[in-house]
TORTORNU-167621 format. One line per field, with one value per residue (C-alpha): residue in three letters; y negated, z, x negated; residue number from 1. Coordinates in steps of 0.1 Angstrom, whole numbers, plus 5000, padded with zeros to 4 digits. Layout:
BEGIN
code c(ALA,...);
yy c(Y,...);
zz c(Z,...);
xx c(X,...);
pos c(NUM,...);
***
This chain:
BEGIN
code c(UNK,UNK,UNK,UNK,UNK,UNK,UNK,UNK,UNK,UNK,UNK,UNK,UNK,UNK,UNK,UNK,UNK,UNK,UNK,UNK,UNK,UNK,UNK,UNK,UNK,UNK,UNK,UNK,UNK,UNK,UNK,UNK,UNK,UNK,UNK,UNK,UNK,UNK,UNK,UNK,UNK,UNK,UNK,UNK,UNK,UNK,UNK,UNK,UNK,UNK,UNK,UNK,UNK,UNK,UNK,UNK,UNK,UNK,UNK,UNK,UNK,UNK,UNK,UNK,UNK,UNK,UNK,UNK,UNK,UNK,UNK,UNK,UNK,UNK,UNK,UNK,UNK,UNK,UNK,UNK,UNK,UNK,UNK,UNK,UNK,UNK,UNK,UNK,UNK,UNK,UNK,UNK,UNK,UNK,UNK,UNK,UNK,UNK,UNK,UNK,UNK,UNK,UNK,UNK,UNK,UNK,UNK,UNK,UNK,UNK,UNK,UNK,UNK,UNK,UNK,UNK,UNK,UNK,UNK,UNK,UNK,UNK,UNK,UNK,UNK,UNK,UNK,UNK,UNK,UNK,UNK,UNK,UNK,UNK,UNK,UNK,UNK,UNK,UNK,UNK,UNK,UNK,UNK,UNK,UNK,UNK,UNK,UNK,UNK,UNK,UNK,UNK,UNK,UNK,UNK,UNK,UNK,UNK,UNK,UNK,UNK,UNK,UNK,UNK,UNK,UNK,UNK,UNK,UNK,UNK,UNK,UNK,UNK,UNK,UNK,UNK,UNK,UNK,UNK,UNK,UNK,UNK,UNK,UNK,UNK,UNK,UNK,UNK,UNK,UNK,UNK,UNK,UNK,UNK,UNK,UNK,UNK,UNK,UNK,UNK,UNK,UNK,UNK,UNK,UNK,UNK,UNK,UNK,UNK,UNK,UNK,UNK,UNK,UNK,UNK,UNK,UNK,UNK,UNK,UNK,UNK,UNK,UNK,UNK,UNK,UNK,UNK,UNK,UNK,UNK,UNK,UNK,UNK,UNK,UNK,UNK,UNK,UNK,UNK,UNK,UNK,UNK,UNK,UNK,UNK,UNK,UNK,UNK,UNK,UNK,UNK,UNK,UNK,UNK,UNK,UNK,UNK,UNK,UNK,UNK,UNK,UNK,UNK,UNK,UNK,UNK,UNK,UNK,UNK,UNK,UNK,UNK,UNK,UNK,UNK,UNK,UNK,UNK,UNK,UNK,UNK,UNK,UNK,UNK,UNK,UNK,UNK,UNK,UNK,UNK,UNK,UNK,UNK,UNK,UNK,UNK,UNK,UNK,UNK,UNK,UNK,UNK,UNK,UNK,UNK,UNK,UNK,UNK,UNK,UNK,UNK,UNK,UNK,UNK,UNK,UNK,UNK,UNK,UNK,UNK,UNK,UNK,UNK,UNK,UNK,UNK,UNK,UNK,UNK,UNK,UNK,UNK,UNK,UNK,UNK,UNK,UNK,UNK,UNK,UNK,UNK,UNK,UNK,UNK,UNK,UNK,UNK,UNK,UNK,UNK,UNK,UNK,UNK,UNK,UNK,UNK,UNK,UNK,UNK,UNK,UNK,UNK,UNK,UNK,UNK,UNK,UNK,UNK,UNK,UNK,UNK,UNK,UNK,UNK,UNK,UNK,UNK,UNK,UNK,UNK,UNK,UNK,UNK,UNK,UNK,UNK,UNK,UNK,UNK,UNK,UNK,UNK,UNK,UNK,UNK,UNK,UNK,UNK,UNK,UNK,UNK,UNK,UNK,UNK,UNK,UNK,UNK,UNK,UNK,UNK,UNK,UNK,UNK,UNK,UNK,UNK,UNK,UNK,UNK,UNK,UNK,UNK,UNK,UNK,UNK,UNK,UNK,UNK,UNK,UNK,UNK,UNK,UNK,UNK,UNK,UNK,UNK,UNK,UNK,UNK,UNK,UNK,UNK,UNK,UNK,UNK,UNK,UNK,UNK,UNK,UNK,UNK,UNK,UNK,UNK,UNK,UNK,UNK,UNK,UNK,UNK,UNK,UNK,UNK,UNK,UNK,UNK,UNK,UNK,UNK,UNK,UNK,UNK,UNK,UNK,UNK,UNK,UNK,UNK,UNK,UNK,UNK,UNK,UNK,UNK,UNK,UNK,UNK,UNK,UNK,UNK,UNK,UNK,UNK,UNK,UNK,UNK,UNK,UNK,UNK,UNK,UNK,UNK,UNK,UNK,UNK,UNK,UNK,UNK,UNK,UNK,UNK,UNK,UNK,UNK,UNK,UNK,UNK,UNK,UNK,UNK,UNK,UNK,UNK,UNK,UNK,UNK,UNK,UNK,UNK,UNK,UNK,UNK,UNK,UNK,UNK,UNK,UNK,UNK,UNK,UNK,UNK,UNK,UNK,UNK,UNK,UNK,UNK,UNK,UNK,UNK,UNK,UNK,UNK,UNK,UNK,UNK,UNK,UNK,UNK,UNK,UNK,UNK,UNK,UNK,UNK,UNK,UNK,UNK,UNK,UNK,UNK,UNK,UNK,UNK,UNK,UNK,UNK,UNK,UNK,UNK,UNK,UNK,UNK,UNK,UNK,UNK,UNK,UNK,UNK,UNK,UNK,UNK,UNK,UNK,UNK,UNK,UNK,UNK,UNK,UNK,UNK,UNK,UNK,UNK,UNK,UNK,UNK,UNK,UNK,UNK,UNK,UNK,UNK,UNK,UNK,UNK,UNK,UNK,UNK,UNK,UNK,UNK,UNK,UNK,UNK,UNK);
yy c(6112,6137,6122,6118,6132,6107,6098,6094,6070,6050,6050,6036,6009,5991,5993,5976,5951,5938,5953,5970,5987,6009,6038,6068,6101,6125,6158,6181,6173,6206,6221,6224,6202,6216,6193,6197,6235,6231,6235,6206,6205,6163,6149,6165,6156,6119,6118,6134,6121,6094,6070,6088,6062,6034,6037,6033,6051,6078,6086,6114,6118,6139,6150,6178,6172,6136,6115,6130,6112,6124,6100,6076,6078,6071,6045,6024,6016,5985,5986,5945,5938,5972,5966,6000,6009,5983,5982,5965,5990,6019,6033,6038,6080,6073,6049,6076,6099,6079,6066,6109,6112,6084,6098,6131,6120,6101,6129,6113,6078,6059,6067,6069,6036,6011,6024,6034,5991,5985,6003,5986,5949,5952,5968,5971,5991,6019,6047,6057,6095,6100,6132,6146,6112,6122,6134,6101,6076,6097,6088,6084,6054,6032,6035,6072,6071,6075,6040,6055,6066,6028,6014,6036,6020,5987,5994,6005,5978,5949,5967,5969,5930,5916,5895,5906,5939,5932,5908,5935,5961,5986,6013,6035,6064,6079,6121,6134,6157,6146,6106,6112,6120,6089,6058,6038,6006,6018,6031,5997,5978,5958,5962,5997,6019,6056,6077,6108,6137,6163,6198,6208,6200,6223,6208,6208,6245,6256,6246,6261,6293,6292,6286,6313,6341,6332,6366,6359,6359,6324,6345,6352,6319,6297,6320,6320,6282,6281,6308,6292,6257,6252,6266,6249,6256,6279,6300,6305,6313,6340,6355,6353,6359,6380,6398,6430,6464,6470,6487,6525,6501,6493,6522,6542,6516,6520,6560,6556,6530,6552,6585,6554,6541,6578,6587,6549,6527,6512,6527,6523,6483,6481,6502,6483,6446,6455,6471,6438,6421,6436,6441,6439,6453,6490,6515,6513,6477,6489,6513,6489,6467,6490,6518,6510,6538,6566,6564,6543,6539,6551,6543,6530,6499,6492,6490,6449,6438,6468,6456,6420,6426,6444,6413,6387,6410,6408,6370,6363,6381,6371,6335,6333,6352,6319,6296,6313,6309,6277,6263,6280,6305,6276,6283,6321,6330,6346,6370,6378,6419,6409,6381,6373,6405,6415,6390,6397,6377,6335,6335,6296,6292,6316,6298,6265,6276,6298,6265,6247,6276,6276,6236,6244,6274,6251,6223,6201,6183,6150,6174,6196,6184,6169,6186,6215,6219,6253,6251,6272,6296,6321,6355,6345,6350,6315,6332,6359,6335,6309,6341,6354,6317,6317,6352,6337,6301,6322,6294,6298,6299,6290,6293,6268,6284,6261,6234,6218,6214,6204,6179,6140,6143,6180,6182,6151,6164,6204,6189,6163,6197,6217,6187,6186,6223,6220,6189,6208,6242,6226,6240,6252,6258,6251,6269,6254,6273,6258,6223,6210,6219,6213,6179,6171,6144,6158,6172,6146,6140,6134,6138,6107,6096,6125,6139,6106,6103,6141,6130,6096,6119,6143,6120,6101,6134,6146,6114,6108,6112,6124,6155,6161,6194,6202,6208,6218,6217,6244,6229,6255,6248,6257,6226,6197,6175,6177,6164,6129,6115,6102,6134,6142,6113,6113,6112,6140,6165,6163,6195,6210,6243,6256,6292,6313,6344,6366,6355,6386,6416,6415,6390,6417,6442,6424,6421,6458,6469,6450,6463,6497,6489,6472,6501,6526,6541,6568,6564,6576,6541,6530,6498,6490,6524,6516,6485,6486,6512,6489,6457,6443,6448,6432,6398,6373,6392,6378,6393,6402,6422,6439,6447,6463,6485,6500,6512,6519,6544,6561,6563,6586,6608,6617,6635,6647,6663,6645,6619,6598,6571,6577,6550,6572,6570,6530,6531,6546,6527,6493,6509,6512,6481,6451,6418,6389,6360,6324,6321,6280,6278,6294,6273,6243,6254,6263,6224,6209,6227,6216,6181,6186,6202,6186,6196,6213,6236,6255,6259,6286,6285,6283,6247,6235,6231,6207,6171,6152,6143,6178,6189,6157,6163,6199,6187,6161,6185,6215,6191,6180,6221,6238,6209);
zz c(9258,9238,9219,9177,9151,9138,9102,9122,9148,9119,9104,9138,9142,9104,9110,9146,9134,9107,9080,9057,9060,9030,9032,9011,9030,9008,9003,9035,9036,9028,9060,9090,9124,9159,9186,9218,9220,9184,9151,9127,9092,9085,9077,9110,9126,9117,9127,9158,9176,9158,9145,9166,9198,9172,9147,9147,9113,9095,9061,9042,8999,8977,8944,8954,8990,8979,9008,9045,9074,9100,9126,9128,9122,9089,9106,9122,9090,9070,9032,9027,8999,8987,8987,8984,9015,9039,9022,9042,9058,9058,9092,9108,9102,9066,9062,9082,9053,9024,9036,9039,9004,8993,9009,8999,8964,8958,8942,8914,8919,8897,8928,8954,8947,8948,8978,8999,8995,9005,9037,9040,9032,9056,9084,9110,9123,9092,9086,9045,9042,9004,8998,8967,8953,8926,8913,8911,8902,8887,8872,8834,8807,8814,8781,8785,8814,8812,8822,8859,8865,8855,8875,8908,8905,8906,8934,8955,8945,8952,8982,8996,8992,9003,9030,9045,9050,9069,9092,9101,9112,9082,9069,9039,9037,9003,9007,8984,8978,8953,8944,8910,8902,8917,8898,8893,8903,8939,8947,8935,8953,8984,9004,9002,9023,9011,9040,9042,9061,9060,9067,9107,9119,9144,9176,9157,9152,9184,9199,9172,9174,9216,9215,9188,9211,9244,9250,9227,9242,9244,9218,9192,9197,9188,9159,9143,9154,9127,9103,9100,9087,9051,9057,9068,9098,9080,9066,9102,9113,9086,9096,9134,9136,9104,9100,9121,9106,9091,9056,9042,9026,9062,9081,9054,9061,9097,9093,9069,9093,9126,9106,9101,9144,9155,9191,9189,9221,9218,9188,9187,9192,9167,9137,9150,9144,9115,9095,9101,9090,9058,9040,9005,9008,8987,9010,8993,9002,9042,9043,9034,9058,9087,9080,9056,9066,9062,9102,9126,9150,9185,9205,9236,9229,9197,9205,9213,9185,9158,9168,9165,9136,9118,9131,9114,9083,9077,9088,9061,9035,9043,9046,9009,8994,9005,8993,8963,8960,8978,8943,8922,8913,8903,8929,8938,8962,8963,8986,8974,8982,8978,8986,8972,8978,8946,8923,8905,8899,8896,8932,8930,8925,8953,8978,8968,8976,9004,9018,9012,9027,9061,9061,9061,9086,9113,9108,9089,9070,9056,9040,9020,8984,8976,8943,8926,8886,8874,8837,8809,8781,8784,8804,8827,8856,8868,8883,8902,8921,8926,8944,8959,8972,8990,9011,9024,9029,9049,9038,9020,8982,8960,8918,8901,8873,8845,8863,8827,8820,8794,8819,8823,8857,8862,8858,8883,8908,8902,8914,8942,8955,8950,8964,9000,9003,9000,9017,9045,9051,9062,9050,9015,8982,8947,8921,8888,8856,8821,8837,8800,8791,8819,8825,8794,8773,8743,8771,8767,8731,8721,8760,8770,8791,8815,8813,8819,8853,8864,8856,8878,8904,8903,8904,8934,8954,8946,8958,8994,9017,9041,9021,9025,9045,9037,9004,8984,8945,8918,8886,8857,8821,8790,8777,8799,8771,8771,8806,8820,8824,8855,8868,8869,8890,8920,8950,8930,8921,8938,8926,8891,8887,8853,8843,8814,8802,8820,8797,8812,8816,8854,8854,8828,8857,8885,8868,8859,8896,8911,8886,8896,8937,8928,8910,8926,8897,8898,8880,8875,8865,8871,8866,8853,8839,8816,8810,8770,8764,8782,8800,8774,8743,8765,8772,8758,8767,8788,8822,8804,8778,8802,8821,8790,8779,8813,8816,8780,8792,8818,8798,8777,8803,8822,8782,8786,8817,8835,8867,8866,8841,8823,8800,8770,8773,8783,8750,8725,8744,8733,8705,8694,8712,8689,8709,8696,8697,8676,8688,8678,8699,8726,8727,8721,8749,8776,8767,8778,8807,8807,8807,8837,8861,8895,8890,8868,8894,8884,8848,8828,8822,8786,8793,8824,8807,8773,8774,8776,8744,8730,8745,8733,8698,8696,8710,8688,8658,8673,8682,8639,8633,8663,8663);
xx c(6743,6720,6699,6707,6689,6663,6683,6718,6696,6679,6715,6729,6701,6702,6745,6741,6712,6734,6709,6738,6765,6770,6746,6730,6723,6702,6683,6698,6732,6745,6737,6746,6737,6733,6743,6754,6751,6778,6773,6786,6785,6775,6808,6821,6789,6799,6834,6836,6801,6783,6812,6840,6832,6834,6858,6896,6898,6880,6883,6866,6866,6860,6872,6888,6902,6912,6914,6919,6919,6897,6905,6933,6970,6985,7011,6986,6969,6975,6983,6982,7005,7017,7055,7066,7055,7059,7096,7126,7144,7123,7119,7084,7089,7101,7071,7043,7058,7049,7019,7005,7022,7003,6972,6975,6983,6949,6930,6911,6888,6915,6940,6917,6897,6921,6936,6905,6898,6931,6925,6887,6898,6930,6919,6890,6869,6868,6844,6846,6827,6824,6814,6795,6790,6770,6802,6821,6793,6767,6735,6728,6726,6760,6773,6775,6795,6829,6853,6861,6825,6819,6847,6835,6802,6813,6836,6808,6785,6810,6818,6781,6780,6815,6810,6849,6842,6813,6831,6856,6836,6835,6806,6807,6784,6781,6762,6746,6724,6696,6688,6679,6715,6731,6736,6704,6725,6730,6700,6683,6711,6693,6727,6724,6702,6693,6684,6668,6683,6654,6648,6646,6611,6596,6613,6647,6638,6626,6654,6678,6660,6663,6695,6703,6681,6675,6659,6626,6596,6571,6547,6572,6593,6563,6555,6593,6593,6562,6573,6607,6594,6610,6641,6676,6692,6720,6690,6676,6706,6713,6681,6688,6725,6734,6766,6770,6769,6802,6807,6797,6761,6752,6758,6742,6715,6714,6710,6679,6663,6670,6649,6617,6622,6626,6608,6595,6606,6643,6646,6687,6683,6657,6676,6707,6690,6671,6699,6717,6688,6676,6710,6702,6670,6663,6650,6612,6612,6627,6604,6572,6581,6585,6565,6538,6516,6539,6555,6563,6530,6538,6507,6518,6491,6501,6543,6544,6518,6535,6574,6560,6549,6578,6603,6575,6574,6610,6615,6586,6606,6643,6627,6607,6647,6661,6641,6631,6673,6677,6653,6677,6645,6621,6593,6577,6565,6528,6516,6479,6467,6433,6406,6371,6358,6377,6363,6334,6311,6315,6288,6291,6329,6331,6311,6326,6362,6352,6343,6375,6388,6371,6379,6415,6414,6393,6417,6393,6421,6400,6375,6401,6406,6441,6440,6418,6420,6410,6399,6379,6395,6426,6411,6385,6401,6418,6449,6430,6408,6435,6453,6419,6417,6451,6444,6415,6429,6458,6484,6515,6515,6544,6539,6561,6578,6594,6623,6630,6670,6687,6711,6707,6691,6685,6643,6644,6663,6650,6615,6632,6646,6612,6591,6613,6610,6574,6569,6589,6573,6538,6507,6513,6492,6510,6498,6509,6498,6493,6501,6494,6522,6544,6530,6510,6511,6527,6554,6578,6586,6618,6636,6642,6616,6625,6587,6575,6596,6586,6549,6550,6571,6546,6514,6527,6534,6501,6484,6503,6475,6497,6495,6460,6452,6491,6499,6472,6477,6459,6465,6453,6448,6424,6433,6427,6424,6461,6464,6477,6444,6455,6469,6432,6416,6400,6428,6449,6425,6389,6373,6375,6359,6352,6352,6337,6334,6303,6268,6249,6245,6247,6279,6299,6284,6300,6331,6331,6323,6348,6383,6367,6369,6405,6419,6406,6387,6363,6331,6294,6284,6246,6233,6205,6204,6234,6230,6220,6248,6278,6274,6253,6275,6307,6288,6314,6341,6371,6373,6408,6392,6368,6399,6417,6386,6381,6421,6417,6384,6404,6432,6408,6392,6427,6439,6406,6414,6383,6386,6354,6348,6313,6291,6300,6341,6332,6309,6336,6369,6347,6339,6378,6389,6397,6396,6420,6398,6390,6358,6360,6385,6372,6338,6359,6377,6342,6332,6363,6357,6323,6331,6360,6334,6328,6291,6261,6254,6289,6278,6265,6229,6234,6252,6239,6206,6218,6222,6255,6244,6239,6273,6294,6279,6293,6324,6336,6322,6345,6375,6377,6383,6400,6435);
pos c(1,2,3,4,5,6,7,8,9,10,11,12,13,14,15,16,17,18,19,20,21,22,23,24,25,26,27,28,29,30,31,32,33,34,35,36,37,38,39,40,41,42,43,44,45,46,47,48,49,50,51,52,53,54,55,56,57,58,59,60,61,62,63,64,65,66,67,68,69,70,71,72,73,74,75,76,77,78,79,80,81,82,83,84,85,86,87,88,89,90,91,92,93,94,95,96,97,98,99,100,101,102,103,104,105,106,107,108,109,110,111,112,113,114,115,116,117,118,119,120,121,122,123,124,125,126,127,128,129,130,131,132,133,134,135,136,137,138,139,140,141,142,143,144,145,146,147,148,149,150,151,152,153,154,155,156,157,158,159,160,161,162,163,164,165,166,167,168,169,170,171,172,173,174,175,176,177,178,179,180,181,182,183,184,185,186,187,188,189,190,191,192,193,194,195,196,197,198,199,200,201,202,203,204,205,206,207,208,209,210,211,212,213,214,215,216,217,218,219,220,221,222,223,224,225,226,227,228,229,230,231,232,233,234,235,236,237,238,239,240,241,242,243,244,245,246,247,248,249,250,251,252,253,254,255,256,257,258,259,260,261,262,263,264,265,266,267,268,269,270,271,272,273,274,275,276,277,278,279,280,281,282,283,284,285,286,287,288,289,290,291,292,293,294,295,296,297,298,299,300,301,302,303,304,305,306,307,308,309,310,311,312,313,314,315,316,317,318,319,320,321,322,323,324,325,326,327,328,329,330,331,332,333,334,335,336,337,338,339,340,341,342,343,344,345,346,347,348,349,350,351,352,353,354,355,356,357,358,359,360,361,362,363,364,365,366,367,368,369,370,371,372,373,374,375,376,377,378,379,380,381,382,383,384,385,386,387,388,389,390,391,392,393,394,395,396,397,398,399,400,401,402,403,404,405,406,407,408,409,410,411,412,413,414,415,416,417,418,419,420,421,422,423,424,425,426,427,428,429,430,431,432,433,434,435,436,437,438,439,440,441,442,443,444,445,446,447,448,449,450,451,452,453,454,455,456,457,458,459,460,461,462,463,464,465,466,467,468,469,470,471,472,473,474,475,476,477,478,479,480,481,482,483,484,485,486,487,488,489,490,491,492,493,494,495,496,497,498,499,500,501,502,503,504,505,506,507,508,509,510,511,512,513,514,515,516,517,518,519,520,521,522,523,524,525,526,527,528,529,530,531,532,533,534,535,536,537,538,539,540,541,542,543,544,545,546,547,548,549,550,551,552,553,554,555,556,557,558,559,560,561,562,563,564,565,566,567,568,569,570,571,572,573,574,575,576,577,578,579,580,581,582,583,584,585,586,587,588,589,590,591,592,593,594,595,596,597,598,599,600,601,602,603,604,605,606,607,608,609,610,611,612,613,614,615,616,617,618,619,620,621,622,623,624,625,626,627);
***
């Protein structure tokens, strides 16, 4: 016998110990399950191979379907007391008849209930699959829920703990996709055990991925084993085994993508499995992806490592599509175009994360942080070095955008869903912006105690050790003060890096030089020669502003008719250029991130030399003014 997947053995041990015998499968149970060289979706996989040895009777619910019996014959099963079926008279096809009507009648839990215990307390050895069960005892505040959704969690409760249906050899299993919208009352039932179906891990994969191409080489096998972690075994196998070319979209497709592989080796196979494979896709984004540079390299030493390369490009893409979909469009994926050699400036930040960096690419997990907060006022730059941070890390980063909802249960079960994603696609760094006021204290008013929940969900994740060297969390903010204190503690978030706006002449210069080099700008600037004329009038300037002055200069010279960016057209674009700025506000803001920093050596000289006195003083006087 092959061996089980590790939830259905864990299921199969607690049933056989004696343990319990109503369970709760969770998180993965929408997709499918390869066993056996078949594909099974996990009711299927249930009836016909784990309980199908086992079981004299199958049934499967839902509120749709109603009941269907998935093993078993209607005529064998006994309805105890219910007269008008076991009438006098009625033969055994008149009775096989009614019991099917009565079957395929029991739509609704009010029908269904009554006679799916029927069936448990009367007969042995039955299997009870209850399908979306979310749907029929959902979670929320009990006098909200309607008299059947009440009724349905009683029935499974007194179920769970009925000593009969234990003695004769019964199971329920109850799917369902996320915990948090279950009833609270079975999932804090001792007789009931929740278990987790997860994601494929990389064996599960491997051998999903073998059996879906045999023909892969070991190199790119091992790599797509890697590059496929996160993703369900339907997604891999949408990426793998898409549809065949077929409509006027695909062969219209196919044409453009033969003109990109032309006089490249197996050119037909390779248009042919890549028009299969980027359906969808707009030719600019085809075109990227095979021929970045213009055409299609033919250099007989570059084919393997250049057609590796295109199949890894498009796997990556197809892959982040499905999960960005698969979290209903609450995580993004971020592919950073440049590293630190684009940031200007912050020399000390730089080296600090460089080394978190080169901890995380030599496998050094105990000595990466779980947690990094980025903090200081709006414009200095937080974003571009949490994105310069992740090219040079080389992991995956995701963004969380906003998973708030309206629906009892949603927000818990958006970050349940985004939580198991992450949890499952290895070594990944979450970037979460303005966490203040997605997980801030003053986030929760007036819902429910929903923000509280997220928060505890949130801090818990963050502080699984397993986790460290995994899943690396940038939490950014200009107002930490706003922050669950203990969001902030050591074991969540180990380093907290401050940033401020450029207090020299030669930090504005750095940040100058370097939106030059990343836009490509021409320019005849010279420092120190222009110093007095430019970099000194910009010190306390957000990197944003410096950023908007310099397009706003070459923006002048192109009506001019000129290409390079001189200190005069810098001079008069400043000169014009109104910044939006409460200066309060902003200080108030550089001395909370003052007091966040992980160490002196990281502040500007103009605070790394006052007391804590000096810089509580100012605080408290600023924090009476700036509310």
């Amino acid at each position: 016998m092959k061996p089980y997947p590790q939830w259905a053995s864990e299921l199969r041990r607690k049933y056989l110990r004696g343990e319990v015998f109503e369970f709760i499968l969770h998180n993965n149970v929408h997709d499918q399950i390869l066993y056996d060289g078949a594909f099974f979706l996990i009711s299927d996989f249930l009836a016909q191979v784990l309980l199908k040895e086992n079981k004299a009777f199958i049934l499967h619910y839902n509120l749709t379907t109603g009941i269907t019996l998935l093993k078993g014959s209607p005529k064998d099963l006994d309805f105890g007391t219910d007269h008008s079926v076991n009438a006098v008279g009625v033969s055994s096809r008149e009775r096989q008849q009614l019991y099917r009507k009565k079957l395929a009648e029991a739509e609704r839990p009010e029908q269904a209930f009554p006679l799916i215990e029927r069936i448990l307390f009367h007969n042995n050895g039955v299997a009870v699959l209850i399908d979306f069960a979310e749907m029929i005892a959902p979670a929320g505040e009990v006098n909200f829920l309607s008299e059947q959704d009440r009724a349905s969690v009683i029935s499974l409760q007194r179920w769970s703990m009925h000593p009969d249906l234990e003695r004769k050899d019964n199971v329920i299993i109850l799917i369902t996709e996320q915990l948090s919208e279950l009833s609270r009352k079975l999932l804090d039932n001792p007789k009931i055990s929740a278990i987790e179906v997860p994601l494929p891990d990389r064996e599960e994969r491997k051998r999903l991925i073998t059996f879906l191409d045999s023909d892969l080489e070991a190199r790119s096998l091992e790599h797509f084993t890697d590059l496929s972690a996160g993703l369900k075994t339907t997604q891999i196998r949408v990426i793998l085994r898409p549809h065949p070319v077929e409509d006027e979209e695909d062969r219209a497709r196919l044409s453009f993508i033969r003109k990109l592989l032309k006089g490249t080796p197996d050119a037909e196979k390779r248009a042919r499995m890549f028009a299969e494979r980027t359906r969808g896709m707009s030719e600019e984004e085809i075109r990227f992806l095979l021929a970045p540079h213009g055409a299609p390299p033919s250099a007989a030493e570059e084919e393997d490592a250049e057609r590796h390369e295109e199949i890894v490009n498009l796997f990556l893409k197809r892959k982040e599509e499905l999960l960005e979909q698969e979290c209903f469009g609450l995580v993004q994926f971020i592919r950073p175009d440049h590293g630190f050699e684009a940031v200007g400036g912050l020399p000390e930040v730089k080296r600090r994360l460089m080394r978190v960096a080169e901890h995380i690419k030599a496998g050094r997990k105990n000595r990466v942080p779980m947690g990094i907060l980025f903090t200081g006022p709006m414009g200095t730059g937080k974003t571009f070095v949490a994105e310069a941070f992740a090219k040079a890390s080389g992991l995956t980063t995701v963004k969380f955008k906003n998973f708030r909802s309206k629906w009892v249960g949603a927000t818990e079960g958006n970050l349940e869903r985004i939580l198991s994603v992450v949890k499952a696609i290895g070594q990944v760094i979450i970037i979460i912006d303005e966490v203040d006021r997605a997980f801030g204290t003053s986030a929760g008013e007036g819902d429910g105690g929903t923000s509280s929940r997220v928060i505890a969900r949130l801090k818990e994740f963050m502080s699984d050790t397993s986790n460290r060297g995994n899943v690396l969390f940038i939490l950014m903010t200009n107002r930490p003060d706003k922050l669950d204190l203990d969001i902030k503690r050591a074991g969540r978030i180990d380093l907290k890096i401050p940033f401020f706006y450029a207090e020299t002449p030669e930090g504005v210069e750095e940040v100058l030089l370097a939106l030059i080099r990343r836009y490509g700008l021409k320019s005849s600037l010279e420092f120190p020669r222009d110093r007095e004329t430019v970099s000194r009038r910009l010190i306390g300037y957000s990197n944003a502003d410096l950023e908007a002055i310099l397009i706003s200069a070459n923006n002048r010279i192109f009506d001019e008719g000129q290409e390079t960016i001189t200190a005069e057209a810098l001079s008069e674009a400043l000169a014009d250029y109104l910044p939006s700025r409460d200066l309060k506000m902003l200080e108030y803001m550089e001395l909370l991130a003052v007091f966040e920093s992980s160490s002196r050596r990281l502040l500007p000289h103009k605070y790394a030399n006052m007391s804590a006195a000096e810089l509580q003083a100012r605080l408290e006087f600023l924090s009476g003014t700036v509310r």
